[in-house]
C-alpha positions, -999 to 999 in steps of 0.1 A, spaced: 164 391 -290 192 418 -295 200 418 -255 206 384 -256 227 383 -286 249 415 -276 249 407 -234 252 369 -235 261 349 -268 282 375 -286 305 377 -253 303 342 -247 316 334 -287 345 358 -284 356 344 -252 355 307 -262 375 315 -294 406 325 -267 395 292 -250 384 310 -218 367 285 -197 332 298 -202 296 285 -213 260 291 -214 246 278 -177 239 244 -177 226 229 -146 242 200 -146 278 211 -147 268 232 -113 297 220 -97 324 228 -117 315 268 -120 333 294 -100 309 321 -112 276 320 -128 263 356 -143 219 358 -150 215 384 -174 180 399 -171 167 370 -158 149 373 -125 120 348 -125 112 332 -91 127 302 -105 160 319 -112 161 333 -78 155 305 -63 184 286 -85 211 314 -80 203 311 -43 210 269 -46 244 284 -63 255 308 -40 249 275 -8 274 254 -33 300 283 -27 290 295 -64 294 335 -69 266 345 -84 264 382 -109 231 400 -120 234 420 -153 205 443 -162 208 464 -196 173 482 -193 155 504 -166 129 477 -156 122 498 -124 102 522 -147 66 519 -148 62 527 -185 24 522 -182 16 539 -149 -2 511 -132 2 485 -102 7 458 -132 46 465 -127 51 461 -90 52 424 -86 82 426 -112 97 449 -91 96 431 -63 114 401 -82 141 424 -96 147 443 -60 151 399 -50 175 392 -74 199 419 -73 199 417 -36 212 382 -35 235 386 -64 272 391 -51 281 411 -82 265 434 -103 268 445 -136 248 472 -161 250 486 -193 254 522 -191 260 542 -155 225 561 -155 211 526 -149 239 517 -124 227 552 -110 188 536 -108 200 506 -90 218 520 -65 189 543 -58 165 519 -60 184 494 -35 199 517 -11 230 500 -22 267 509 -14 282 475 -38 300 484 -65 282 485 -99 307 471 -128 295 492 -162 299 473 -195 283 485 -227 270 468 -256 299 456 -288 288 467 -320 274 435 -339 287 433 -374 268 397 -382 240 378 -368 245 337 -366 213 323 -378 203 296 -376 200 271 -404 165 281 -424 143 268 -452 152 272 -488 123 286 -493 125 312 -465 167 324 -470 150 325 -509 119 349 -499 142 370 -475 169 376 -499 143 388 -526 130 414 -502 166 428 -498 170 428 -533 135 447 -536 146 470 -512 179 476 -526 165 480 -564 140 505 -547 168 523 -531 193 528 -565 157 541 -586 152 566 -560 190 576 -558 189 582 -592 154 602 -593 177 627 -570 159 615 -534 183 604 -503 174 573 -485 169 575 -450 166 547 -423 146 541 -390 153 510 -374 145 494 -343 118 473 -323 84 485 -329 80 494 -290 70 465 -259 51 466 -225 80 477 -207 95 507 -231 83 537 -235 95 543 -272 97 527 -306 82 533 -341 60 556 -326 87 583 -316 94 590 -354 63 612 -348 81 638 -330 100 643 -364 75 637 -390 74 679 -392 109 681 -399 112 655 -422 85 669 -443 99 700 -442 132 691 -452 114 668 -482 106 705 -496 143 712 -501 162 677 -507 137 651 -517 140 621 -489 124 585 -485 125 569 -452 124 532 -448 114 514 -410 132 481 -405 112 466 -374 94 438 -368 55 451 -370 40 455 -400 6 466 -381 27 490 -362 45 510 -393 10 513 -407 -9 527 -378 25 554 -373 30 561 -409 -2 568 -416 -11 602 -437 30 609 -441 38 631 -471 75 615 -477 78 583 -497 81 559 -469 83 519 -468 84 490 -442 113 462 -446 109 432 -423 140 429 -398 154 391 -405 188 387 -394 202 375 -427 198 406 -446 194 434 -414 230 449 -422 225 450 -461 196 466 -457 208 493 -434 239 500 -451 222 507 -483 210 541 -469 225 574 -467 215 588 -430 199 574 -399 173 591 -378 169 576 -343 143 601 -322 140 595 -288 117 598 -260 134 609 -235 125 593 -201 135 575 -172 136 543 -192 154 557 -224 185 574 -212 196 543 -196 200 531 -233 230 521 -241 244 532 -277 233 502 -298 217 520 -326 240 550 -328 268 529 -332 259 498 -349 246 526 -380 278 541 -380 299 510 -385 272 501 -415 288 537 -428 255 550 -425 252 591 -408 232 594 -377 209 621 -366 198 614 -333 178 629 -299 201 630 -272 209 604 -242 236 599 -223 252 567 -241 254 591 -270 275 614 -257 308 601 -264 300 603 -303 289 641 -305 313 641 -327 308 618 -353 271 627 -357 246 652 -349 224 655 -317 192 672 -307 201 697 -343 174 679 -367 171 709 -391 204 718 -392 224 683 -392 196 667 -417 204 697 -438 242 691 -434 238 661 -443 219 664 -470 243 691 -489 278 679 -480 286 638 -484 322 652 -474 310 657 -439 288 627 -434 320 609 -446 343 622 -422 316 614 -393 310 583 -399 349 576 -404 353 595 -365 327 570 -355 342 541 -366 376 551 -351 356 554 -318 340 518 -325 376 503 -332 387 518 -297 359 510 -275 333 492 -286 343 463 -302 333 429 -294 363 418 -287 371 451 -261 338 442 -243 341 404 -239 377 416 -226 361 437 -195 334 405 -190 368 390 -189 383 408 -162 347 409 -144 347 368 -145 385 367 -132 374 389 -107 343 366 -95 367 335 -99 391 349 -79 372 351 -50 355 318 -57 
């Protein structure tokens, strides 16, 4: 799960390679932790544990990277979870999110005057995976190579490969694979001019049929695996990442945006607020127009992806973001 990767294990590696004095919780080794931080965890069973922490003079922190206060399907099914999160970040003595509009729902939603510590999401450049079959690494590798002999036939037919990615959609999000609908229209329109393919790296096979359905622009599903994600992505020209816009996607953080431009791949992209700080390095809520852009001049998709990467180096690094969990756990240890 990419929250857990980017929130929790990615931190947690760059801060053990300095040999900060940090680990993944383990219960036995309760009483020798200053601090413990749950990330998106709020079962009664955590609460109930953080609550056992905070009696053993343990500061406890409560991270939350999406809006689970938004009732994506409009029904009572979402209240009890509520009630557990309202639980939990009430008896954390620290609180962290991933972006400030969701730092802005919490504070709302709790009546809250305790300061909200913001820290994004560092831009993965690798996934560790664990150790696999033969067989599978073999069967995984020869879809990449698929994809990528696909790819060079269609470069050189004169069409530009173009990339959705992402998870197919869950219970508690509003968006997903289905949002490329809202630019199927353009992208067809623009296939007139400039010829385009569009691959969908997800993880539902069921879902990219049912979406894809009756599309008039050569289009193709590539599993996600973690060994060959960032192959496949950088092996296409542009990015498209339409958006819903709600109450639970512009608490987003800017995972996507970013993570394609480090692959050196353009982005065209709907507008949130996480986005805002790389209006410059791609284009936003202009489909026609920055597709088209795109399309004509590889001189400008160059010098946005570079201006993306330079805004990447400066703030979204992993190692710049484990350095502000740094500061937040010095902070809780402190006071411990």
């Amino acid at each position: 799960m990419a929250s857990v990767r980017i929130r929790c294990l990615n931190p947690l590696a760059e801060l053990r390679s300095q040999g900060y004095p940090v680990e993944l919780f383990d219960r036995h080794h309760a009483d020798r932790y200053a601090a413990v931080v749950y990330s998106k965890v709020y079962d009664d069973a955590s609460y109930e544990e953080a609550l056992w922490l905070k009696s053993r003079g343990v500061r406890v922190a409560f991270d939350l990277c999406d809006n689970h206060f938004f009732d994506a399907r409009g029904d009572s099914v979402a209240e009890p979870r509520r009630r557990r999160l309202v639980k939990m970040l009430a008896a954390a003595d620290q609180l962290v999110t991933s972006t400030e509009p969701l730092a802005d729902v919490i504070r709302a939603e709790l009546r809250d005057v305790r300061p909200i510590v913001v820290i994004g999401d560092g831009v993965e450049t690798r996934i560790a995976v664990p150790h696999a079959a033969a067989w599978r690494t073999w069967l995984r590798s020869a879809a990449l190579r698929r994809l990528l002999a696909t790819l060079a036939r269609e470069r050189s037919a004169g069409r530009t490969p173009l990339v959705w990615f992402g998870s197919h959609g869950g219970p508690t999000a509003t968006g997903g694979m289905a949002d490329l609908g809202s630019i199927r229209a353009v992208l067809e329109d623009v296939d007139t001019r400039h010829h385009v393919s569009l691959t969908v790296i997800s993880n539902s096979w069921r879902t990219y049929r049912r979406t894809l359905r009756g599309w008039r622009i050569p289009a193709r599903y590539f599993a996600w695996q973690p060994e060959t994600f960032f192959a496949g992505l950088a092996a296409h020209t542009i990015a498209v990442i339409p958006i819903r816009v709600d109450p639970f996607s512009v608490c987003k953080t800017n995972n996507r945006l970013a993570t394609a431009l480090d692959a050196g791949v353009a982005v065209v992209a709907d507008a949130i607020p996480s986005y805002e700080p790389f209006r410059g390095a791609c284009y936003l809520n202009d489909w026609t127009n920055g597709l088209a852009t795109y399309l004509a001049n590889p001189a400008i998709r160059a010098q946005h992806i570079a201006e993306g990467r330079r805004i990447i180096a400066r703030d979204w690094t992993n190692a710049r973001i484990a350095a502000q969990w740094r500061d937040l756990f010095d902070t809780l240890r402190a006071v411990a």
